[in-house]
N, C-alpha and C positions, 0 to 999 in steps of 0.2 A: 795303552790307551783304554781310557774306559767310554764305555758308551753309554748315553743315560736315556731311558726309553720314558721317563717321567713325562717329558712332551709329548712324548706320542699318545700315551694312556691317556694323558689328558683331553685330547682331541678326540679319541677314540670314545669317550665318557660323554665327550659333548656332543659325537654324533649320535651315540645312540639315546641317548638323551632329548635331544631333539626329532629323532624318527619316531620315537613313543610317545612326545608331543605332535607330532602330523598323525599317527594313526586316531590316536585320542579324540581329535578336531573332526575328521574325518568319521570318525564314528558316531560321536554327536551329532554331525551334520546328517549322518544317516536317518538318526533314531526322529531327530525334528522332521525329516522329510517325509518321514511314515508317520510323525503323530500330523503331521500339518494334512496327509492322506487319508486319515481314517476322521468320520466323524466325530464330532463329539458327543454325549448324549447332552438330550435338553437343548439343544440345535433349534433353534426356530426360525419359521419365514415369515416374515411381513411386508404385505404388497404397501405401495404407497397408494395414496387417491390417485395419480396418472396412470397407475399401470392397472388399477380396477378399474377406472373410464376408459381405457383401452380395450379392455376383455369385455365388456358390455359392450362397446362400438363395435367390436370383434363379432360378437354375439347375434347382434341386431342385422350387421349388415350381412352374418349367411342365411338369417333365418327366408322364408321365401314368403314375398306375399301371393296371398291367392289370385289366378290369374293372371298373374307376373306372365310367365311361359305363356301366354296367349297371345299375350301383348307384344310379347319381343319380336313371337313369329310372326305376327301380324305387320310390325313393323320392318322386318326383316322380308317380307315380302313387295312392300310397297318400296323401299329401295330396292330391290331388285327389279321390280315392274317399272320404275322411272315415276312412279305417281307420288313419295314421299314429299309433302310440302313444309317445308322449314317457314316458322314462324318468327321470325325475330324479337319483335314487341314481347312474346308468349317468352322468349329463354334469354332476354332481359329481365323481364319481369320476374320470373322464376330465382336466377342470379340473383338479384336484390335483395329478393324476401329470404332466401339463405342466408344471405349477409346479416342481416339485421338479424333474425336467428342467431346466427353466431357470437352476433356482438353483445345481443340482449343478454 
């Protein structure tokens, strides 16, 4: 009886055939995941107009106005002493003209 190993070879061709096809893949995927990691040159950033009105709004509201800190302890004491008096009329009014500000 003779035995013919031509099937076997054959399988054995296709698997390694196929493992130096997944390394290959596999290696590519590497090399893309390092160029997709490393900058490229000539890279540029470009804010939109929301995100420069953001960084101005940003800007304005740490800067401090003068006397601010006067005011607050000032206030900060008068509620704590019971004498702070709430104006209604005064922060409706205030609310409004913010509004129309905003909508203008």
């Amino acid at each position: 009886m003779k035995i013919d190993y031509s099937s076997q070879k054959a399988q054995m061709d296709a698997y390694i055939k196929n493992t130096a096809q997944v390394q290959n893949q596999n290696q590519e995927r590497d090399a893309a995941a390092q160029n997709a990691q490393a900058p490229a040159r000539g890279d540029r950033v470009e804010l939109s107009s929301g995100s420069r009105l953001l960084q101005k709004v940003n800007s304005i509201m740490k800067a401090e106005e003068p006397g601010r800190a006067e005011k607050i302890n000032m206030l900060k004491e008068q509620v704590q002493n019971g004498t702070y008096e709430i104006k209604p009329e005064k922060i409706a009014e205030s609310m409004l003209s913010d509004m129309i500000k905003d909508l203008g």
